[in-house]
C-alpha positions as CSV (number, residue, x, y, z in Angstrom):
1,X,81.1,109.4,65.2
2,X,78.1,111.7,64.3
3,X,78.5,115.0,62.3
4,X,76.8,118.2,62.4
5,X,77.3,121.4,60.5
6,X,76.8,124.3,59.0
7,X,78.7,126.9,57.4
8,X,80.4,128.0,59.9
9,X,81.6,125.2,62.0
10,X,81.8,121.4,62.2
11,X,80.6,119.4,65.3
12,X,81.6,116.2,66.0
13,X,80.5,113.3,68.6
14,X,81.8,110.3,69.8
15,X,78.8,109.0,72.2
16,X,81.8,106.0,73.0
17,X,83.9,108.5,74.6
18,X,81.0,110.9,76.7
19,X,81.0,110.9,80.3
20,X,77.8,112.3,80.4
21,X,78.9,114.9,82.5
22,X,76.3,117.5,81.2
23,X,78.9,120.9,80.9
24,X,77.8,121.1,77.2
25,X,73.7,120.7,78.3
26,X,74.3,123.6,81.1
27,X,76.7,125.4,78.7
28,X,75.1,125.8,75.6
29,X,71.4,124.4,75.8
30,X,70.4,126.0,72.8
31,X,72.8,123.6,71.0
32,X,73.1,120.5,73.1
33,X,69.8,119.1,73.8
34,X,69.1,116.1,75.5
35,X,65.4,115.1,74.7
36,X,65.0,116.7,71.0
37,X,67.0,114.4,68.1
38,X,69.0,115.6,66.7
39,X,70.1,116.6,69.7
40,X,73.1,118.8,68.3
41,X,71.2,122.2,67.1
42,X,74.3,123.8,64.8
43,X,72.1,127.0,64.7
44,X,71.1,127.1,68.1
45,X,74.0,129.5,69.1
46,X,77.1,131.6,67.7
47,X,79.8,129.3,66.2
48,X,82.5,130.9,68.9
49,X,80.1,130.3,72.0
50,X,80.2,126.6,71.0
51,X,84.1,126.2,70.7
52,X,84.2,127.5,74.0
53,X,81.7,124.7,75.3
54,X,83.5,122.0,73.5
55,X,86.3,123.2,74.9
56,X,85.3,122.6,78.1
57,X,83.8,118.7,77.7
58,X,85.9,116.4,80.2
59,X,86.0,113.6,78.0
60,X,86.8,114.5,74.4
61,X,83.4,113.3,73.3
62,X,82.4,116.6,71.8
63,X,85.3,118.2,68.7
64,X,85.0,120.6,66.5
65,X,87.0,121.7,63.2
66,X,85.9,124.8,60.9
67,X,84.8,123.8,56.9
68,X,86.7,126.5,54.6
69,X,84.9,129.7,54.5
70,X,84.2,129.7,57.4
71,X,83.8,133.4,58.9
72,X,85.5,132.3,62.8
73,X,88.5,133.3,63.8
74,X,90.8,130.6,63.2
75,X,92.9,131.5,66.0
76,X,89.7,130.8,68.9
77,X,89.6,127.5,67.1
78,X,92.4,125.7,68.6
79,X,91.6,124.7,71.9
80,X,91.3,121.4,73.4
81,X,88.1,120.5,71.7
82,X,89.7,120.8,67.7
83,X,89.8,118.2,66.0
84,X,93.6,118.7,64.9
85,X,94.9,119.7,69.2
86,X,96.4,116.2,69.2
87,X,98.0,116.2,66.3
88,X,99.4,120.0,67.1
89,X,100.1,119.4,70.6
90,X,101.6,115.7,70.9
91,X,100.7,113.6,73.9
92,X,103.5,114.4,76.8
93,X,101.8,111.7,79.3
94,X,101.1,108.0,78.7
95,X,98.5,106.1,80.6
96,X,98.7,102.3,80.0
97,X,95.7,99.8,80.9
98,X,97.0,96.4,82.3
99,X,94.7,93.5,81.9
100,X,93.4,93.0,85.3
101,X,95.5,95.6,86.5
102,X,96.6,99.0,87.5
103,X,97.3,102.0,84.9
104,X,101.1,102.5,84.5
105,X,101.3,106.5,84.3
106,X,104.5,108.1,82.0
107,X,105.1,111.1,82.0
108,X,105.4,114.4,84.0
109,X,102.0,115.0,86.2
110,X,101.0,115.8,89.4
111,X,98.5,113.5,90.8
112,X,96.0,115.7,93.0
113,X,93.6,114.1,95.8
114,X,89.6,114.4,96.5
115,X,90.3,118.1,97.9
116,X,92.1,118.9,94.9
117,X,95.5,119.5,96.6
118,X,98.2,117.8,95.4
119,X,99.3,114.3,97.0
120,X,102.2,113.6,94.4
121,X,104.3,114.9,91.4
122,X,106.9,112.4,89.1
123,X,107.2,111.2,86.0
124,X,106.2,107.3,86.6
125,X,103.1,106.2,88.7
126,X,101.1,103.4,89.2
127,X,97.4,104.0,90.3
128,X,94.8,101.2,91.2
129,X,92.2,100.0,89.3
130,X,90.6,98.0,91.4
131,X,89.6,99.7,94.4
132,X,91.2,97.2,96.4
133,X,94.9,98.9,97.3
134,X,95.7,99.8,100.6
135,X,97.7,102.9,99.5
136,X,94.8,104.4,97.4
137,X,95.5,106.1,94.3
138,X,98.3,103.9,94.2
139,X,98.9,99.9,93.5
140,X,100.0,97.9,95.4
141,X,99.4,94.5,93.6
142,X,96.4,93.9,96.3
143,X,94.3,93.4,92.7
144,X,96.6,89.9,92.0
145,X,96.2,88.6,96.0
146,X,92.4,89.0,95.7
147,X,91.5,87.8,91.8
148,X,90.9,91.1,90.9
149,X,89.9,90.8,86.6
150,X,89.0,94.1,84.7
């Protein structure tokens, strides 16, 4: 995990967790940029414009928390991106990996397809890994007939 800050507000990273999807580089470029090290500029815009860009990072890479003293409003600083949302808002869904398997789903989602419409809603799922189904999102244990590891 890296750390950037000022008086205002904390940045955190955790390059294991980032998709590289770029919303923080189109977002905010005066703060996140890619080709100048470090490539978190604190400064580069207003503390509240970057909670709302961390809020918005797919991955959880990017967090934020606010150092006492800090002059932001405490309440725009709870979003998805603070440091403390898990701990305030406890997991209600539970994905588990299975070795050179599929990922058991628990919990209440809807599953949505390409198109974004949704394709299935329940509490207990179990989506494909490998690519190899027949009933894609979905397992159905085609991973085990072909020697499937991951």
């Amino acid at each position: 995990m890296k750390e950037y800050r000022n008086d205002q507000i904390i940045v955190y990273w955790y390059p294991e967790l980032c998709s590289h999807s770029g919303k923080c580089l189109r977002f905010s470029p005066k703060v996140f940029r890619e080709s100048e090290r470090p490539w978190v500029d604190i400064n580069g815009e207003a503390p509240e414009g970057i909670i709302q860009t961390i809020d918005s990072c797919p991955s959880g890479a990017l967090k934020y928390s606010l150092p006492p003293g800090s002059a932001v409003d405490p309440s725009i600083a709870k979003g998805v991106g603070s440091v403390d949302h898990e701990k305030d808002n406890p997991p209600a869904v539970k994905i588990r990996v299975i070795n050179n398997g599929p990922l058991l789903i628990e919990g209440a989602v809807e599953i949505n397809g390409p198109d974004g419409k949704p394709l299935k809603e329940g509490s207990r799922f179990v989506l494909c890994r490998c690519g190899l189904t027949g009933n894609r999102p979905f397992c159905d244990n085609t991973h085990h007939k072909q020697g499937w590891n991951g």
